[in-house]
C-alpha positions as CSV (number, residue, x, y, z in Angstrom):
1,X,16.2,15.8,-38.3
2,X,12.4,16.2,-37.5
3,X,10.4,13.6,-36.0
4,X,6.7,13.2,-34.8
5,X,7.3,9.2,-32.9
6,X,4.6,8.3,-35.5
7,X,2.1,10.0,-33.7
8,X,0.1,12.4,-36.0
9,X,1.6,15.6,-34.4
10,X,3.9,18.6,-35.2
11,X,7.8,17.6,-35.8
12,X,10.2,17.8,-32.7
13,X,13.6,18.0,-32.1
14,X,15.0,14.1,-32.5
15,X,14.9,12.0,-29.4
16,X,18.1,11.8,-27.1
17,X,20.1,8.1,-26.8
18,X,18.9,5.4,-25.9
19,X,20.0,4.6,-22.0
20,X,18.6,1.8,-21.1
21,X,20.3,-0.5,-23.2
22,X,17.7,-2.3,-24.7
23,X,18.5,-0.1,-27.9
24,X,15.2,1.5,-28.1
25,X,14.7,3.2,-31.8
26,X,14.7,7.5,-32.6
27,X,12.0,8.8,-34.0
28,X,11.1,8.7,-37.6
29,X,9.5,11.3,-39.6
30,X,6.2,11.5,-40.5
31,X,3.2,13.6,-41.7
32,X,0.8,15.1,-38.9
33,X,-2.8,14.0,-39.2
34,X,-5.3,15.3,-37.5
35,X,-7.6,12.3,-36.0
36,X,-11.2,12.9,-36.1
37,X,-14.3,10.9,-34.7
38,X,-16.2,8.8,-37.2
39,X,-20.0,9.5,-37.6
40,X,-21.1,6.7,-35.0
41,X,-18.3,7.9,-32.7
42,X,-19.5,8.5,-28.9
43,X,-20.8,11.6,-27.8
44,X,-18.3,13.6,-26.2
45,X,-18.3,17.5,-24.8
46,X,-19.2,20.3,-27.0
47,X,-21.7,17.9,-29.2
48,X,-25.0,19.5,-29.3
49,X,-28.0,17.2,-28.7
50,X,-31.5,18.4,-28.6
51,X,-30.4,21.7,-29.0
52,X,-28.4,21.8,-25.9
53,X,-24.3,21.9,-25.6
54,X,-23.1,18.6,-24.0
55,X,-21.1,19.1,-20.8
56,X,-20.3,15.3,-19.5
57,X,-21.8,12.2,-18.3
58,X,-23.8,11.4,-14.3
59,X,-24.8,8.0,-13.3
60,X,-27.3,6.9,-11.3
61,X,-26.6,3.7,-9.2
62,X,-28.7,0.3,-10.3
63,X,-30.2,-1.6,-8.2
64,X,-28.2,-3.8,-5.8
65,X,-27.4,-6.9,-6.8
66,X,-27.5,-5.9,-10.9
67,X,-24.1,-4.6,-12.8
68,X,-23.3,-1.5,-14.1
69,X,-24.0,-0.9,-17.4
70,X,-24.4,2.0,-20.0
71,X,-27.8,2.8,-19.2
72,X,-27.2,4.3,-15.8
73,X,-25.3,6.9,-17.7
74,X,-26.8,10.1,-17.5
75,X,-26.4,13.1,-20.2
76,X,-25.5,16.3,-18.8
77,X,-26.0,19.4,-20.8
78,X,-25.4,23.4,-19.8
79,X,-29.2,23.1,-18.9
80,X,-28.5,20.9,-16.0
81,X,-26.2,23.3,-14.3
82,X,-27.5,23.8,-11.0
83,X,-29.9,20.7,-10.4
84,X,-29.5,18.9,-7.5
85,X,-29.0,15.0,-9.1
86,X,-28.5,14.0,-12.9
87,X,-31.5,14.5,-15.0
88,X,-33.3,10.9,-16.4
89,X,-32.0,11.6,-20.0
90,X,-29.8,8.6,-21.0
91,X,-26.4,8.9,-23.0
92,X,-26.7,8.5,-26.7
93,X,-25.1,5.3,-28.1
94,X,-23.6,7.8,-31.0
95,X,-23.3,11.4,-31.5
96,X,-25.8,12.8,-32.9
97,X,-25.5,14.5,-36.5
98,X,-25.3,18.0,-36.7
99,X,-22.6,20.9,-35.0
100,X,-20.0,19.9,-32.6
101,X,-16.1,19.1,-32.8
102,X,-15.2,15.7,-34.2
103,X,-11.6,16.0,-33.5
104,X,-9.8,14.0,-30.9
105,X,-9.5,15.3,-27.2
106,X,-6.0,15.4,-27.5
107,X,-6.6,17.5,-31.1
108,X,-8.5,20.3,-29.2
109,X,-5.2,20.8,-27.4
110,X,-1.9,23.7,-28.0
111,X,0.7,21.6,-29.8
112,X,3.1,22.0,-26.8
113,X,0.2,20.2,-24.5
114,X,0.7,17.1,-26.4
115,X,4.8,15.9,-27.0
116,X,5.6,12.2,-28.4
117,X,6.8,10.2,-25.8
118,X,10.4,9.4,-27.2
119,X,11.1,13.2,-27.0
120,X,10.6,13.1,-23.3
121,X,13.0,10.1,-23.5
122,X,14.2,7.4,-26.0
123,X,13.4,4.7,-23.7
124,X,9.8,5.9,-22.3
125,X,7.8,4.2,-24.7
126,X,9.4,1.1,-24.1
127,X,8.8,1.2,-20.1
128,X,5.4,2.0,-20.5
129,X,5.1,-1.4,-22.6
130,X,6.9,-3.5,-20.0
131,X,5.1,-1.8,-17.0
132,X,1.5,-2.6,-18.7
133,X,3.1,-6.4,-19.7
134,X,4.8,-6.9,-16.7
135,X,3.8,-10.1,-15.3
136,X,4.6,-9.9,-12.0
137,X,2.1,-6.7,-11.8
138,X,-1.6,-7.2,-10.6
139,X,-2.7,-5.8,-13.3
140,X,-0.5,-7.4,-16.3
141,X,-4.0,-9.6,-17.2
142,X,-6.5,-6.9,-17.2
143,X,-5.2,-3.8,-19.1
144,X,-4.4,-4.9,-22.7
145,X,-7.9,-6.7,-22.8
146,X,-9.7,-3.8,-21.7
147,X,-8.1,-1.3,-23.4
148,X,-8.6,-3.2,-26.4
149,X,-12.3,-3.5,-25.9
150,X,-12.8,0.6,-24.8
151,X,-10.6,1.7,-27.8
152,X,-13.3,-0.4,-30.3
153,X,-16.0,1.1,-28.6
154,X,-14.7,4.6,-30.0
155,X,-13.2,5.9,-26.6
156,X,-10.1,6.8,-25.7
157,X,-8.1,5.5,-22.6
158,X,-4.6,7.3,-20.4
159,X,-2.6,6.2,-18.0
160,X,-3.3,8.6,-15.2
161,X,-1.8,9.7,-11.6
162,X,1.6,8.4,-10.5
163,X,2.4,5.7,-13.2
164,X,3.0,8.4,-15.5
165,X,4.7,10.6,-13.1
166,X,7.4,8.3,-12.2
167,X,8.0,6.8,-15.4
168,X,8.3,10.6,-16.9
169,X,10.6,11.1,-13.5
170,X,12.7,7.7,-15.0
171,X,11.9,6.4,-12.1
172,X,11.9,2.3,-12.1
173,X,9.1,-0.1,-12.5
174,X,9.2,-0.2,-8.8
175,X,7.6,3.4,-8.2
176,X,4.5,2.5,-9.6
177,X,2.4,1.5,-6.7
178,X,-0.6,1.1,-8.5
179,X,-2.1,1.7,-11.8
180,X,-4.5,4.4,-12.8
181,X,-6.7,5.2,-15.8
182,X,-8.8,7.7,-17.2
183,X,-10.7,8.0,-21.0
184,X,-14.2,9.5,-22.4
185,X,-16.2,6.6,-21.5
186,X,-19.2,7.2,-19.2
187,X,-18.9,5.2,-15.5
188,X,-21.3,3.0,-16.7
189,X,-20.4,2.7,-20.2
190,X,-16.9,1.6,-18.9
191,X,-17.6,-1.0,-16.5
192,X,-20.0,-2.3,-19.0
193,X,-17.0,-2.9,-21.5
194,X,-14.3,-3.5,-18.9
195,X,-17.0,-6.7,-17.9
196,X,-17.7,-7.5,-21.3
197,X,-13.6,-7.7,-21.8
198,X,-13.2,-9.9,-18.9
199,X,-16.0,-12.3,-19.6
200,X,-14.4,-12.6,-22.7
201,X,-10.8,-14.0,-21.4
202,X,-11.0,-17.4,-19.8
203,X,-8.2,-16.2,-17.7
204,X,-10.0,-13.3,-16.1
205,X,-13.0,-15.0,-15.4
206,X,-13.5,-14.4,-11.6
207,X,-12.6,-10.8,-11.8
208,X,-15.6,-7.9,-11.1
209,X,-16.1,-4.5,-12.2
210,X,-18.1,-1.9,-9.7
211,X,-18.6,1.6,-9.9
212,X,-18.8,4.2,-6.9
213,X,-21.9,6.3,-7.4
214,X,-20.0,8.6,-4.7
215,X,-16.7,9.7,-7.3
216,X,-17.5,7.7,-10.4
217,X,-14.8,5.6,-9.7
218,X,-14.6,2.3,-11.6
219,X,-12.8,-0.9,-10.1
220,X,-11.5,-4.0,-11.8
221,X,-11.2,-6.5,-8.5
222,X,-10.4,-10.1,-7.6
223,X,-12.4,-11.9,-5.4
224,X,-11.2,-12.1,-1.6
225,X,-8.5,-9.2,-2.7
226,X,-8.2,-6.2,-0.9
227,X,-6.7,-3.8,-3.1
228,X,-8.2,-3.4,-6.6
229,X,-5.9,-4.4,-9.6
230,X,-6.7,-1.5,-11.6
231,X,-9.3,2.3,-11.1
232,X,-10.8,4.1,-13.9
233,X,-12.4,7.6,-13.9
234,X,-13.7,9.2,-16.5
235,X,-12.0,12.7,-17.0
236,X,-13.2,15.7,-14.6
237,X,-16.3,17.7,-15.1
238,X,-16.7,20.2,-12.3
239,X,-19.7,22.5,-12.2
240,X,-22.1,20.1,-10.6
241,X,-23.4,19.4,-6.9
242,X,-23.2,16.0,-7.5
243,X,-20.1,13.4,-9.2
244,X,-19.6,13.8,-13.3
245,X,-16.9,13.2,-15.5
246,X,-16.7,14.6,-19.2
247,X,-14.0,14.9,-22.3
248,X,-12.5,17.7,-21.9
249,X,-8.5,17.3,-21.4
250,X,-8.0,20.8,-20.5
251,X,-11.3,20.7,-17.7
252,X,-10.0,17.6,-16.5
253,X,-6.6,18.9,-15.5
254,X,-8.1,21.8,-13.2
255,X,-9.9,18.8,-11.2
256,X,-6.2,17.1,-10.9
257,X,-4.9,17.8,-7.2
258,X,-1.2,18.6,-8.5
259,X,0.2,19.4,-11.4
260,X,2.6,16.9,-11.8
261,X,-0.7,14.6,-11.5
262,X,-2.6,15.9,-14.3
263,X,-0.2,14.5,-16.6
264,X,-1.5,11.5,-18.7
265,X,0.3,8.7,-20.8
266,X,-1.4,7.6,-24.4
267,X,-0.4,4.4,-24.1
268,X,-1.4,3.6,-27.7
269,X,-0.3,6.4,-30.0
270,X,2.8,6.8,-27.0
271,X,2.4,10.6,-26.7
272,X,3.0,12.5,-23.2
273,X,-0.3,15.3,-22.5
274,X,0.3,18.0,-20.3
275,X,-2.8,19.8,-20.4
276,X,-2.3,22.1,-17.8
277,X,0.9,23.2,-19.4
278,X,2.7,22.9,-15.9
279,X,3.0,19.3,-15.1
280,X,6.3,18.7,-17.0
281,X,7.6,21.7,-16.2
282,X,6.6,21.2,-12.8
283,X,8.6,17.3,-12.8
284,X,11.5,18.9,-14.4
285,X,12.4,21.1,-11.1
286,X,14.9,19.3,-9.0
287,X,13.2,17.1,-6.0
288,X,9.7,18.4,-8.1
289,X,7.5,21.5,-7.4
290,X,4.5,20.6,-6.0
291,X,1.8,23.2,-7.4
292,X,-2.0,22.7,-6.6
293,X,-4.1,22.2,-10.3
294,X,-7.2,22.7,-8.5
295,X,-7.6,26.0,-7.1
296,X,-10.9,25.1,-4.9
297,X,-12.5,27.2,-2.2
298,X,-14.4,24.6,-1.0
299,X,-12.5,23.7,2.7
300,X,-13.1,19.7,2.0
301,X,-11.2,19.8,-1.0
302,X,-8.9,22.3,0.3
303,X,-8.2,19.8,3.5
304,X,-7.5,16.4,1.1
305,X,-5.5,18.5,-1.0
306,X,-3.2,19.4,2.1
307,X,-3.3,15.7,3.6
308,X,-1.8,14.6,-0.2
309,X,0.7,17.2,0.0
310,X,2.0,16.1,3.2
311,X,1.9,12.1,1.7
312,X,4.0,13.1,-1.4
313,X,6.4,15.7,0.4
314,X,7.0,12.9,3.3
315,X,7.5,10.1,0.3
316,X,10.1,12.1,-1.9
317,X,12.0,14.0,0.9
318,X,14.9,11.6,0.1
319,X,15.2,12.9,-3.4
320,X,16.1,16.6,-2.3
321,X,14.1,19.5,-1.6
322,X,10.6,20.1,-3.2
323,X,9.5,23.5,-4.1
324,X,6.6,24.1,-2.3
325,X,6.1,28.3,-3.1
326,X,3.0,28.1,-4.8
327,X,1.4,25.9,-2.6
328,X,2.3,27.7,0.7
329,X,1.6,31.0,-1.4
330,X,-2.5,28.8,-1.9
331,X,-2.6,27.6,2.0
332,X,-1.6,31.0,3.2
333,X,-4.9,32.2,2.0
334,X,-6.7,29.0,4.0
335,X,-9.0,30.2,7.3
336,X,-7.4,29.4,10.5
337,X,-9.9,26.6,11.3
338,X,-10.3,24.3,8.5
339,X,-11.3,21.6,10.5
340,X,-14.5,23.3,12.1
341,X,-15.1,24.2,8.5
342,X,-15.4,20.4,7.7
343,X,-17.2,19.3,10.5
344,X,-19.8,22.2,9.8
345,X,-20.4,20.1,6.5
346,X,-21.8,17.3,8.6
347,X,-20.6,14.2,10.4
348,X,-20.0,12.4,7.1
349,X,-17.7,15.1,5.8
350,X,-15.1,14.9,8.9
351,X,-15.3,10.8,8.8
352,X,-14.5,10.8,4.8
353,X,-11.5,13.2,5.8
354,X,-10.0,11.0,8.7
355,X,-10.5,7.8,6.3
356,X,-8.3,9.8,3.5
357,X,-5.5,10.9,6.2
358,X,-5.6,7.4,7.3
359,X,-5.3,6.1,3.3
360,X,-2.6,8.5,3.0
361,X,-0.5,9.1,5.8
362,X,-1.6,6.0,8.5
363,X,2.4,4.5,8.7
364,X,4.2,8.0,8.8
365,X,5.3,8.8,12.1
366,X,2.7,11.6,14.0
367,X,5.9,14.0,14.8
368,X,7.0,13.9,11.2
369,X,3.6,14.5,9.9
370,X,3.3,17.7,12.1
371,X,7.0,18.7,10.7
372,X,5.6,18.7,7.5
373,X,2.2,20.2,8.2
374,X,4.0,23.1,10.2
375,X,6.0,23.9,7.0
376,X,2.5,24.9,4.6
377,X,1.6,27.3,7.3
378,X,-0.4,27.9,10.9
379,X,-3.8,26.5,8.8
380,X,-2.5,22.9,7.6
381,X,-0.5,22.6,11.1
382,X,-4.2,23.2,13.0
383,X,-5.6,20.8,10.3
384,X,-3.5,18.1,11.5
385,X,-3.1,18.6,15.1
386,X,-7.1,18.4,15.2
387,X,-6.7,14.7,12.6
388,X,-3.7,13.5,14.8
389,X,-5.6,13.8,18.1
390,X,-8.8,12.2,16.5
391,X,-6.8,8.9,15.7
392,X,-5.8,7.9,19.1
């Protein structure tokens, strides 16, 4: 027997037991359909608009005091490549007519990018409906609302970061520390609708949306919280000195910092997309291999890369060894002084990194941290004899 989980894409083998007794259902066949944009669908990447190939989205910050909305969107196009801010060109409320791919992002992807959810496991699809429902979670009131409100708008929403990657590990409910999203809607664009949703349910009320101009990061917050209940970011759009997101799946992926973090959850259609085509692998090895997606030269991005590493490698030592070859193979080729690298950036550079290694890595014992710095070579261990001094 065949199956596609209802999901529109090539049959797979059928779906293992159920084993988590709540008698979740196989697979049933259907036909694949290839889901395309409707003619006032939103502009994605690879449109053309006057005459120019569409890249991804910028956003320039309103004035204080006044929300977000889709008008500080800003279009980027291959003719902005280079330019120091986003140009003044708005986004489009609808693609344009003319060339450009009206398939779905997950459509423009290799058939083995994008697997129906019950193939991974009988009983995923039915964890990722309690998880999202679960009432006890900060986020059980906000997410079905606006996920609802995004997907009428004509955009398309994931689960992102480690929600799907301990669910896909069959971890519990209780690994999810927090909950992540990603989709095609611009910064803007997004926290218009996400405030438009909440406005909308009298439960919701006193909950705000902001965007950080600084990484496009959209939060759904409570009033006198600390923690938000739920972060959106548009998919990655590299190429640009300054923050952008875009619609690419595959583009996205590269800007993930592992590969078992590029893997996103449809949490409508219930389909699994690796897009990098080494995140389930990757979460298959036993204790996990942990294998940078993004490549980057750049020694900021190198330095937060290593200061995650060290988080995830300290949090899942208990579950057996990681494989960590291709990332020791990446930090080998690091300079010996990362951190004079950083602080050549600037003062503001060094105090975002101490603020991240803080974030990450502020209850972990300073002996255990150096353990684990020493084992991705002389370059990380520098890094973080320099960040462990700067604390006290």
């Amino acid at each position: 027997m065949t199956c596609t989980d209802d999901t529109g894409n090539a049959p797979v083998a059928e779906s293992a037991e159920c084993r988590c007794g709540r008698g979740c259902p196989p697979c049933s066949p259907t036909a694949a359909e290839i889901e395309r944009r409707g003619p006032q669908g939103p502009v994605m990447t690879g449109d053309v608009v006057d005459g120019a190939s569409v890249l991804g989205f910028g956003y320039e910050p309103p004035e204080e005091g006044t929300p977000s909305e889709a008008r500080n969107d800003r279009l980027l196009t291959r003719r902005d490549l280079g330019s120091a801010s986003p140009p003044p060109r708005p986004v489009p409320a609808a693609r344009p007519p003319g060339p450009g791919d009206d398939r779905l992002p997950h459509h423009r992807l290799p058939d083995t990018a994008v697997v129906p959810a019950a193939r991974r496991s009988r009983c995923l699809p039915a964890a990722v409906r309690d998880l999202l429902a679960d009432g006890s979670a900060p986020w059980a009131t906000v997410v079905e609302p606006i996920a609802r409100t995004v997907r009428e708008a004509g955009h398309e929403l994931w689960l992102a970061g480690g929600a799907s990657r301990e669910l896909l590990s069959e971890h519990g409910r209780e690994a999810v520390r927090d909950l992540d999203l990603t989709g095609t809607v611009p910064a803007g664009r997004y926290a218009e609708l996400a405030g438009q949703a909440l406005e909308e349910d009298g439960e919701t009320y006193e909950l705000r949306t902001r965007v950080s101009p600084d990484s496009l990061v959209c939060t759904v917050s409570g009033i006198g919280l600390s923690t938000p209940l739920l972060e959106y970011r548009g998919l990655g759009q590299d190429g640009f000195d300054f923050p952008a997101t875009g619609t690419d799946l595959a583009t996205d992926s590269r800007q993930r910092d592992f590969t078992v973090n590029s893997i996103l959850y449809d949490f409508e259609r219930h389909l699994v997309i690796d897009a990098s085509g080494r995140g389930l692998p990757d979460l298959a090895v036993p204790g996990r291999a942990l294998t940078p997606a993004n490549r980057s030269s750049d020694p900021v991005v190198r330095c937060q890369l290593v200061i995650r590493a060290v988080k995830f490698l300290v949090r899942w030592e208990t579950e057996g060894p990681v494989d960590t070859r291709e990332l020791r193979a990446w930090t080998a080729e690091f300079p010996d002084d990362l951190a004079g690298e950083v602080r050549g950036r600037g003062d503001a550079s060094w105090q975002q990194l101490r603020a991240l290694h803080h974030e990450c890595l502020a209850q972990v014992p300073a002996d255990l941290q150096s353990a684990v710095a020493r084992s991705l070579g002389p370059s990380v261990d520098q890094l973080f004899e320099v960040l462990l001094r700067s604390r006290t």
